[in-house]
C-alpha positions in Angstrom: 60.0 -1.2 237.6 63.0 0.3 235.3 61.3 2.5 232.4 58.5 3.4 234.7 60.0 6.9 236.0 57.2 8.8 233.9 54.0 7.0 236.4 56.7 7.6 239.4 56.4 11.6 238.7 53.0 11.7 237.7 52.5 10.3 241.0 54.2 12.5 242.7 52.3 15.2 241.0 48.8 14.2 242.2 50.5 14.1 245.6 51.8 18.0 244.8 55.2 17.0 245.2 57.8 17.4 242.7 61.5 15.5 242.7 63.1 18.4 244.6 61.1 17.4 247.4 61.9 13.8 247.6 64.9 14.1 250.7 65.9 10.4 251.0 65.1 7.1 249.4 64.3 4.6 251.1 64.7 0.8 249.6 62.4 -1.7 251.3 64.1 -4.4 249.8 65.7 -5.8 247.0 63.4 -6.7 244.3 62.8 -5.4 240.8 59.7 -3.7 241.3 61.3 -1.9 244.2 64.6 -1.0 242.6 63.8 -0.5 239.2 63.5 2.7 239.0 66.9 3.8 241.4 69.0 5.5 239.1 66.4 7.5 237.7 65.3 8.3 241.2 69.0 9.2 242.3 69.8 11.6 239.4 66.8 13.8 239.7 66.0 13.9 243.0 70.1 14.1 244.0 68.9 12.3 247.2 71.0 9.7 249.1 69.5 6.3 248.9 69.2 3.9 252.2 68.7 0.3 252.8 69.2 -2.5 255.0 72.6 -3.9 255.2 71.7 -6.8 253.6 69.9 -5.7 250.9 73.7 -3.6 249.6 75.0 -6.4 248.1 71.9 -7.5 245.6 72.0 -3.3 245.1 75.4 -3.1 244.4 75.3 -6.0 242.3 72.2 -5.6 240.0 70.6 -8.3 241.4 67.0 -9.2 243.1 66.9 -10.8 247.3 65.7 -14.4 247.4 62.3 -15.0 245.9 61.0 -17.8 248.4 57.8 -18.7 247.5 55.2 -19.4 250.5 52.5 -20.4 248.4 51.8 -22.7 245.1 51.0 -19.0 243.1 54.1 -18.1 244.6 55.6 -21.2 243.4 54.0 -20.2 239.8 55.4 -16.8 240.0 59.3 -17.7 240.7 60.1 -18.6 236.5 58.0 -15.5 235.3 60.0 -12.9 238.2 62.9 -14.6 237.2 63.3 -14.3 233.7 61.8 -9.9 233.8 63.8 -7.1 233.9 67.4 -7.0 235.5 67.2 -4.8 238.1 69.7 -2.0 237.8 73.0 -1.7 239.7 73.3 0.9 242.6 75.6 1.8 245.5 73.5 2.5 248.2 74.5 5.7 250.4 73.3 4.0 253.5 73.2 0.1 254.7 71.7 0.2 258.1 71.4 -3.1 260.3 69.0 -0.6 263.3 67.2 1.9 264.0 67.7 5.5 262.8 65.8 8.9 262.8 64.4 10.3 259.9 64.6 13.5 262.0 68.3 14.9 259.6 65.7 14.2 256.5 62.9 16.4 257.3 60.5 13.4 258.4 59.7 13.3 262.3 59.7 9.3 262.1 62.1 6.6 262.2 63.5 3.6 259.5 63.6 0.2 261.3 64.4 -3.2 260.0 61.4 -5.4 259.5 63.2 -8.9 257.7 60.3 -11.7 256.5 59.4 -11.0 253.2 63.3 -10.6 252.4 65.8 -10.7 255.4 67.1 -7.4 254.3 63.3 -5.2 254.7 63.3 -1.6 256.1 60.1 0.0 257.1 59.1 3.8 257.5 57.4 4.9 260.6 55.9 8.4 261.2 53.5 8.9 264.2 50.7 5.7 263.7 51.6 5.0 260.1 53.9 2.6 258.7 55.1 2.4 254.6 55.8 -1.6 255.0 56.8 -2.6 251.4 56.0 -5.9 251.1 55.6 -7.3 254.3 52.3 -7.5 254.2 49.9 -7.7 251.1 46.4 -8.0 250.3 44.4 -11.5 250.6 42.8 -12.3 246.9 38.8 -11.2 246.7 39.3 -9.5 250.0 40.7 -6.3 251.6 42.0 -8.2 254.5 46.4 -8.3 255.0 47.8 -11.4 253.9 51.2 -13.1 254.8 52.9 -12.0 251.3 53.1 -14.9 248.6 57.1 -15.2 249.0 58.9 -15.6 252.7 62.3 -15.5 253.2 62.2 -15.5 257.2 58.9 -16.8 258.8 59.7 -16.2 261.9 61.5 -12.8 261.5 58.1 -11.5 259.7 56.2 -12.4 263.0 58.7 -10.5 265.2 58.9 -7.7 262.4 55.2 -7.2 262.3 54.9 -7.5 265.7 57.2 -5.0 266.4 55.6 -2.9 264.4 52.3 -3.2 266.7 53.9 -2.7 269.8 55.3 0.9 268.6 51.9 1.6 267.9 51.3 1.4 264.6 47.7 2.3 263.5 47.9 2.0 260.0 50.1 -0.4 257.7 50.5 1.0 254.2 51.6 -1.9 251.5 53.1 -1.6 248.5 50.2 -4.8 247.0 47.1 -3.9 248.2 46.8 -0.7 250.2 46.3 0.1 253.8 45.5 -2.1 256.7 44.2 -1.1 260.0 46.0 -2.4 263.2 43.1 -4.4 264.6 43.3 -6.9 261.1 46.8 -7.2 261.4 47.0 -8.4 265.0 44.4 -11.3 264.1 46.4 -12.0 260.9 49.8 -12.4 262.9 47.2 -14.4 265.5 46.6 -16.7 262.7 50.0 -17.2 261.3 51.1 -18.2 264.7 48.8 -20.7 265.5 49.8 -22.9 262.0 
């Protein structure tokens, strides 16, 4: 969120890694609590900032992607989101629409769009491990993946996270709720399917 850049590199401490170290920044997608903290980000890590090609736009103008609720506490969320911080404005170095390497960043993975939550998501693979945002979040009471409160794209989420299990991807790290194993998030995009 903007003003938080002080828990960002305390973070980064406990991880042993210092701003130098950050090589590229990836944007997920365009909300607040994803791009809050950009220019601060961009200034002391000097590195160039990517998203998806249709996440440039909201960047460049200082504004958030669609909030479309899924649910009635996403329905209760929508006036609160709206009227928080700003988020700030930012030229992105990079809009991509595919696939690219990570390989020219240091990172022996690849960034791939995964549109649902917003139509303009990116993910980060590496190996069996995949940084998913928000594409996936954690079902209340229970560490179990959940279809995330707001859904721009229904059906591109399904194809997204089932792309996503067909390159082999072991492990999805969220952004809401931690990391889910493979084997929960094939019967979650079972479930979602079937409704």
């Amino acid at each position: 969120m903007p003003g938080q850049h002080a828990a960002l590199l305390r973070r980064l401490r406990r991880l042993g890694l210092d701003r130098a170290d950050i090589a590229l920044v990836v944007v997920t997608h365009a909300h607040v609590d994803h791009t809050g903290g950009l220019p601060w980000v961009r200034l002391a890590a000097r590195a160039p900032i990517v998203c998806h090609r249709e996440t440039a736009a909201a960047l460049r103008q200082g504004q958030s992607a669609a909030l479309q609720p899924r649910t009635r506490l996403g329905l209760a969320l929508v006036p609160l989101l709206r009227h928080g911080p700003r988020p700030p404005c930012v030229e992105p170095d990079l809009a991509i629409d595919h696939e690219i390497s990570l390989e020219p960043y240091g990172a022996a993975g690849f960034l791939l769009p995964t549109p649902g939550h917003t139509r303009g998501c990116l993910s980060l693979q590496v190996g069996q491990d995949a940084i998913v945002g928000d594409l996936l979040m954690r079902r209340f009471g229970r560490h179990r993946p959940a279809v995330p409160f707001f859904l721009e794209d229904r059906v591109g989420w399904q194809d997204s996270v089932r792309l996503l299990l067909s390159r082999g991807v072991e492990r999805f790290h969220t952004t809401h709720g931690g990391c889910f194993d493979a084997e929960s998030v094939a019967a979650l995009l079972h479930d979602a399917a079937a409704r």
